[in-house]
C-alpha positions in Angstrom: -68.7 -7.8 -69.9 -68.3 -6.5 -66.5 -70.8 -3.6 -64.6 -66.9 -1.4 -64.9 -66.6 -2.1 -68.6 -70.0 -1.2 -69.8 -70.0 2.9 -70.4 -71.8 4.8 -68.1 -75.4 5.8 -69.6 -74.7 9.2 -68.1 -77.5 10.8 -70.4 -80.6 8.3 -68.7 -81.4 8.4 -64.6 -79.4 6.3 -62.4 -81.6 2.9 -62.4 -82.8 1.9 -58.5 -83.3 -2.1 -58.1 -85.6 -2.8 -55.1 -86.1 -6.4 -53.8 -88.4 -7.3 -50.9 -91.0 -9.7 -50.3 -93.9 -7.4 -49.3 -95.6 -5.2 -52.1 -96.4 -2.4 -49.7 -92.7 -1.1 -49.3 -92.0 -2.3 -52.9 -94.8 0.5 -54.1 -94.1 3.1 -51.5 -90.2 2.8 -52.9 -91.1 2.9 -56.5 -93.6 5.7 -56.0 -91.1 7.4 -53.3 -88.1 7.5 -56.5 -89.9 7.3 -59.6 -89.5 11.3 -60.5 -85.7 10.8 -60.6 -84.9 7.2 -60.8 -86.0 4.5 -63.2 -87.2 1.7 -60.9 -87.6 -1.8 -61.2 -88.8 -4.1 -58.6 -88.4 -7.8 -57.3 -90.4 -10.0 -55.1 -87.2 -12.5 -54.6 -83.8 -12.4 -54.1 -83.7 -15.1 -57.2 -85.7 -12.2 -58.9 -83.5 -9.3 -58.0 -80.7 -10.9 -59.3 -81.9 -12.0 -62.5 -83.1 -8.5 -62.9 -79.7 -6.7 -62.2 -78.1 -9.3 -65.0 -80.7 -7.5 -67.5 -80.5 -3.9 -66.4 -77.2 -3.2 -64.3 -78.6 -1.0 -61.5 -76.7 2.0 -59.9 -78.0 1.1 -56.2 -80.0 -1.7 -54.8 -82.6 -1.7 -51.7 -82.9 -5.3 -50.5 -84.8 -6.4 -47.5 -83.2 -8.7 -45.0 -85.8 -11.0 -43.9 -87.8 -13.0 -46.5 -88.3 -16.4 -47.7 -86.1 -18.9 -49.4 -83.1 -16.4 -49.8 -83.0 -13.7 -47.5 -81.1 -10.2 -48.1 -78.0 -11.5 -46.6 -77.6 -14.2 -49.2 -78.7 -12.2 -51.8 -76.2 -9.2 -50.5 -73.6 -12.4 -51.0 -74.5 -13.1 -54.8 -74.3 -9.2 -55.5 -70.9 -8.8 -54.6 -69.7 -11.7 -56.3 -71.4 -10.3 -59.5 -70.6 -6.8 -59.0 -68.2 -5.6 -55.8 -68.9 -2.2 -56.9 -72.4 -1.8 -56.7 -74.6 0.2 -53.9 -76.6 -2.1 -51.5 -78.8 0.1 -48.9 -80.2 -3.2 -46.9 -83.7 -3.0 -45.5 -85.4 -4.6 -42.3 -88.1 -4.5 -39.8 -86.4 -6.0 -37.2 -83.8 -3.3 -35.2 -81.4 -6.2 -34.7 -77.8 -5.1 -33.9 -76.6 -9.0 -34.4 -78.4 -8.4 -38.5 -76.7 -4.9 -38.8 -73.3 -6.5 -38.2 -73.9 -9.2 -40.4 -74.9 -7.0 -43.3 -72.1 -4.8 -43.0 -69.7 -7.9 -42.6 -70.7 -8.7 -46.0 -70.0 -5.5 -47.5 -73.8 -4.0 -47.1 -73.4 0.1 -48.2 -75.5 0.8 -45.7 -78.5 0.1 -42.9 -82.0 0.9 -42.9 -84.7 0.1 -40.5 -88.3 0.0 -41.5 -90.4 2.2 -41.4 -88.0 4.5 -43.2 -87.8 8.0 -43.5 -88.6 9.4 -47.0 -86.6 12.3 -46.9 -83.6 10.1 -45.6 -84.4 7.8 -47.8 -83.8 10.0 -50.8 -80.6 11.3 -49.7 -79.4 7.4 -48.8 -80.4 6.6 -52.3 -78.9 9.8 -54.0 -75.4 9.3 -51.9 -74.9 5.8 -52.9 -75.9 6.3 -56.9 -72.7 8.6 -56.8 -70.6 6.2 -55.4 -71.4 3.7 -57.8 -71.1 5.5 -60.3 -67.5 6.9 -59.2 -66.2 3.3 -58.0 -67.3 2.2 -61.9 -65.6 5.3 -63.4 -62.7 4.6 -61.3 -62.6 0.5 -62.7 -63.4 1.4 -66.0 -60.0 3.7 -66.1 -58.0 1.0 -64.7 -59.1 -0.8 -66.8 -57.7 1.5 -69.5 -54.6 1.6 -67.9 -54.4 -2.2 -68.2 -54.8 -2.3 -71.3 -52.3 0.4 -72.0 -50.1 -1.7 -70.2 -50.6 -4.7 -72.5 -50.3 -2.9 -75.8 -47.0 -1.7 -74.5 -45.9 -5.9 -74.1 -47.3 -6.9 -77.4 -45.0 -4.2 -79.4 -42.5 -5.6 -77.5 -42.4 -8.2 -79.1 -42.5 -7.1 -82.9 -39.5 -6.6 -84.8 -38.9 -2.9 -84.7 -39.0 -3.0 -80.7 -36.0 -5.6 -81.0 -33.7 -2.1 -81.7 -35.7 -0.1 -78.8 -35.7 -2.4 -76.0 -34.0 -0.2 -73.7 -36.1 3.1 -74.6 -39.8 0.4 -74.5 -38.1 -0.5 -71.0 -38.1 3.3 -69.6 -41.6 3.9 -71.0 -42.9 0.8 -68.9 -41.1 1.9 -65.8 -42.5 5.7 -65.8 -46.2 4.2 -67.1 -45.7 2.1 -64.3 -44.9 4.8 -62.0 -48.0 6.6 -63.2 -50.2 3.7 -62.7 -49.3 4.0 -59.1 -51.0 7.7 -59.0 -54.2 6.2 -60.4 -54.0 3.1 -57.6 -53.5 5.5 -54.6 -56.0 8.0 -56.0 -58.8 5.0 -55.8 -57.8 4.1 -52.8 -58.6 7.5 -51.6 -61.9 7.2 -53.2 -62.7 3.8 -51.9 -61.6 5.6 -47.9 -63.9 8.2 -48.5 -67.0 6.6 -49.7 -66.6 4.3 -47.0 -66.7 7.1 -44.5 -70.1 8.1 -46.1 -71.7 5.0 -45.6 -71.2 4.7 -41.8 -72.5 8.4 -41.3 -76.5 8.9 -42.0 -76.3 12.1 -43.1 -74.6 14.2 -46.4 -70.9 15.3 -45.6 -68.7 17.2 -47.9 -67.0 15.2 -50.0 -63.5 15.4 -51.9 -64.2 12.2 -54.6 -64.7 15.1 -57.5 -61.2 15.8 -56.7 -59.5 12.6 -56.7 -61.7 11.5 -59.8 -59.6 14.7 -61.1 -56.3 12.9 -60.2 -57.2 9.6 -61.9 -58.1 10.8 -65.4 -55.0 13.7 -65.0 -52.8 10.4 -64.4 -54.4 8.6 -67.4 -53.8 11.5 -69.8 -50.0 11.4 -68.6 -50.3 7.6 -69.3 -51.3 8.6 -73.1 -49.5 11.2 -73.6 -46.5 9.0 -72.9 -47.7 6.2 -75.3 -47.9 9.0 -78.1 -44.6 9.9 -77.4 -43.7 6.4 -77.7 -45.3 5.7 -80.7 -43.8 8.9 -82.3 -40.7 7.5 -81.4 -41.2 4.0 -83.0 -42.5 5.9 -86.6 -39.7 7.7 -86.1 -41.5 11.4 -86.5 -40.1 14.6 -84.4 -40.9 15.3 -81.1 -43.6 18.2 -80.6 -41.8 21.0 -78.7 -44.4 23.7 -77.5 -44.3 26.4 -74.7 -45.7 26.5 -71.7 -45.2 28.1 -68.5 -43.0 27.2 -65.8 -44.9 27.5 -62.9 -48.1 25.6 -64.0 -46.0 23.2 -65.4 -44.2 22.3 -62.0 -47.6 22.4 -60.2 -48.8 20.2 -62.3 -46.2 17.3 -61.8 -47.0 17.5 -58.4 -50.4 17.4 -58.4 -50.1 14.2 -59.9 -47.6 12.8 -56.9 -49.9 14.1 -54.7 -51.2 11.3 -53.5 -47.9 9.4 -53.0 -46.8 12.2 -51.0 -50.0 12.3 -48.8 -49.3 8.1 -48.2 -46.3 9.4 -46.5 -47.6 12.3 -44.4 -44.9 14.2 -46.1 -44.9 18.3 -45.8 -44.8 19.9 -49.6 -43.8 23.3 -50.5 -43.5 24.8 -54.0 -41.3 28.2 -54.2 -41.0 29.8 -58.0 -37.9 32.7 -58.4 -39.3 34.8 -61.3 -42.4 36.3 -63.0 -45.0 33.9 -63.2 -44.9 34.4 -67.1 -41.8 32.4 -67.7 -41.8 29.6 -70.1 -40.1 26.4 -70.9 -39.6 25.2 -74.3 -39.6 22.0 -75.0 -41.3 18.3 -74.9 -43.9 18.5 -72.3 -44.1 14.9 -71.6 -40.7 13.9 -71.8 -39.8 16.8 -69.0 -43.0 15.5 -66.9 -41.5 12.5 -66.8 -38.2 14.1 -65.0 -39.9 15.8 -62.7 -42.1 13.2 -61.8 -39.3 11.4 -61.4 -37.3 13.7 -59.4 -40.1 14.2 -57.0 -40.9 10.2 -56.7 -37.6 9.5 -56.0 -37.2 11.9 -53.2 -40.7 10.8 -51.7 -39.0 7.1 -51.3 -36.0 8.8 -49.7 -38.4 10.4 -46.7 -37.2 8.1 -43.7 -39.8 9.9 -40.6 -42.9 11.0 -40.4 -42.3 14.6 -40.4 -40.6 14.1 -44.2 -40.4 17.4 -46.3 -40.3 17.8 -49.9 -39.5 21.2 -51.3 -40.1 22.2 -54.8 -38.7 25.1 -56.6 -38.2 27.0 -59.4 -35.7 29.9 -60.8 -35.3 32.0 -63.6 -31.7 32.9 -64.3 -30.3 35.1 -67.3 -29.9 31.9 -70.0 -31.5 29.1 -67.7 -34.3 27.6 -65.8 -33.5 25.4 -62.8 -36.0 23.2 -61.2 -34.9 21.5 -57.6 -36.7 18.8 -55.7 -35.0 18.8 -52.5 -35.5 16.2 -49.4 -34.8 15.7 -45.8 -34.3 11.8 -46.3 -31.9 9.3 -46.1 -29.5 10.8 -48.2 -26.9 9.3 -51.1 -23.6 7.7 -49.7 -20.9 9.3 -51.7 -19.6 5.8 -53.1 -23.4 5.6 -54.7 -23.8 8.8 -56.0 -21.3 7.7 -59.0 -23.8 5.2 -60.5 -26.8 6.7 -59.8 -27.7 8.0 -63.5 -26.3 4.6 -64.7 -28.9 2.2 -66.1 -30.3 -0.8 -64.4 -28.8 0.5 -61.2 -31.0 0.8 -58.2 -30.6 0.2 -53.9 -34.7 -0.8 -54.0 -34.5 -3.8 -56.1 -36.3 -5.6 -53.5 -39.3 -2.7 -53.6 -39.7 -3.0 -57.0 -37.4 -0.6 -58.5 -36.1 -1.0 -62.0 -32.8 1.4 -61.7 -34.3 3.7 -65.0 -35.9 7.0 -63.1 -32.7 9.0 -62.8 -31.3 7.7 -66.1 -34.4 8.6 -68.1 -34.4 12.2 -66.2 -30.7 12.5 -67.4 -31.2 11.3 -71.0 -34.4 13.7 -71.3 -32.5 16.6 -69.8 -29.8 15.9 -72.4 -32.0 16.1 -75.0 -33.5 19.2 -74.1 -29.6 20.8 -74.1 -29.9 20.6 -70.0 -28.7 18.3 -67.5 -29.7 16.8 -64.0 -27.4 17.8 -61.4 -27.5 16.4 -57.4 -26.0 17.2 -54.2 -26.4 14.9 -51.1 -25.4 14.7 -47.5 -26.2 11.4 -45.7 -29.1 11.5 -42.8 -29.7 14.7 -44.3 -31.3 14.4 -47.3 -30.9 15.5 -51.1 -31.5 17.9 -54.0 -31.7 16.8 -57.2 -31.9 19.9 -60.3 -33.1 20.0 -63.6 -31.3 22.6 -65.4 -32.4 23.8 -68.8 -31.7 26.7 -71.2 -33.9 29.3 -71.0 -35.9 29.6 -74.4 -35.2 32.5 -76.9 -38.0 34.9 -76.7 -38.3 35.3 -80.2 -38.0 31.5 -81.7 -41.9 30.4 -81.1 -45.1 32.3 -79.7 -46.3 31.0 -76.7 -48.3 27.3 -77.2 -46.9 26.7 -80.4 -45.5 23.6 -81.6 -41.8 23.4 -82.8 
């Protein structure tokens, strides 16, 4: 088992492993973080690592210079047995040439002895959290791989034989939610490296993208369940629930696809905020989502805009996702809610998104409209029937 797959003992201390030659700063550690970490501590690199097999540590303070294997080699083995973990090097020796090295090999951060104790502490207490947020972040990847493969094996069983186109659309928007989660970490990954070249606390935004990568996983599951009521052949769950925080919500989680881009997004909503949709929750996310992926691919320049919005009319709701891309030539527009049809082949598309938004929308009674003018972008629509006042209070289930 793996440091990401093993849960995260969030009800003991973070554990601290400390590996240097010399007793002295071996004691003056352990005493230092005793009264918030658990400690152990290792005369050898051999002996560090055989320890961090046994106990998985959050961090690890490892001197540089010692005998037989020194810190550098040592700083090697860790990252071949765990990439994720924390490794504050130590050394006596203010060596630029030693610095360089350490950080070549992936070293969290730098420390010259003596060390400050109050610096110490905050080195320590910084790097514990990024552990612990680049495990979290693993451990739901991990999820979503295996999410992934339960989706192959049914597959291949005999019921899947008849739903191999509707399996098919479920990969593609699991797929495109997958991609959320892998931009989110990247974003994590950016700013924890930004920590460790800086020596002192900074605000930090990881709580936020941590957000973003278990919102995408719950989309990932609610999908599945969807999927799976599908298969047992059981009625989709229709509930209320308001426009507005539903919209916000889609892009929240194409947030980070958007930022990739540097594109400018703006939400506008044409009603009282108490409006409501009525329908399948997940199966609309996924045409929004959609709708709003598809117009972040058509972004062309580097001042792309992506404008949101939503309006309440007498017996409808209409939701646009309009774009100053690239635009739709007219002679493509015809097949564009066709199956299987798609101009980024090449990228990876699978020709579904626009055909599951238009099936979806059908099903809800609505439909997915588009307008487009090439070099000057698109809008694409989701309209939908506004929901009888009286049929279900607010949050119930259909």
């Amino acid at each position: 088992m793996t440091p990401s797959e093993q849960p995260t003992q969030t009800d003991m201390p973070p554990m601290i492993l400390v590996v240097d030659d010399e007793l002295g700063p071996r004691e003056s550690l352990r005493f230092l973080l005793k009264n918030t970490y658990r400690v152990v501590c290792a005369e050898s690199v051999e002996r560090g690592l055989q320890l961090m097999r046994e106990h998985l540590p959050d961090a690890v303070i490892m001197d540089i210079r010692m005998p037989g294997q020194d810190g550098i080699e040592g700083l090697r083995e860790i990252r071949k047995l765990d990439p994720e973990l924390a490794v504050i090097m130590l050394t006596g020796f203010a060596a630029v040439g030693t610095a360089q090295e350490a950080i070549r090999h992936e070293a969290s951060d730098y420390m010259e002895k003596p060390f400050d104790a109050q610096e110490m502490r905050r080195a320590v207490q910084r790097h514990v959290e990024q552990t612990r947020l680049r495990r979290k972040r693993s451990a739901l990847l991990n999820e979503a791989n295996v999410l992934d493969r339960r989706i192959f094996e049914l597959q291949g069983k005999e019921r899947l034989a008849e739903l191999g186109q509707t399996s098919a659309e479920f990969v593609h928007d699991l797929r495109n939610t997958l991609s959320i989660v892998t931009l989110a970490s990247n974003h994590l990954r950016l700013e924890m490296e930004e920590l460790q070249q800086q020596k002192t606390v900074v605000p930090s935004e990881a709580s936020y993208h941590l957000d973003m990568l278990e919102n995408s996983m719950r989309q990932c599951v609610g999908m599945l369940d969807s999927w799976q009521r599908l298969i047992q052949q059981t009625p989709q769950q229709q509930t209320r629930f308001l426009i507005r925080d539903f919209v916000t919500s889609c892009m929240e989680l194409c947030k980070p696809a958007a930022q990739a881009v540097h594109a400018q997004v703006t939400y506008d909503h044409i009603g009282d905020d108490a409006e409501e949709l009525l329908g399948d929750r997940v199966q609309l996310s996924r045409v929004l989502i959609n709708l709003i992926h598809n117009a972040i691919h058509a972004l062309t320049s580097a001042n792309g805009i992506l404008r949101v919005r939503s309006e309440v009319f007498e017996k409808s709701v209409h939701i646009s996702v309009s774009d100053n891309g690239c635009g739709i030539q007219e002679e493509i527009l015809k097949h564009i809610f066709s199956p299987d049809f798609t101009t980024r082949r090449k990228l990876g598309g699978m020709g579904l998104g626009l055909f599951i938004a238009q099936k979806v929308a059908q099903a809800h009674g609505g439909i997915v409209t588009v307008e487009s003018t090439v070099n000057k972008g698109s809008t694409f629509t989701l309209q939908l029937p506004r929901p009888d006042l009286k049929a279900v209070t607010s949050g119930d289930a259909v």
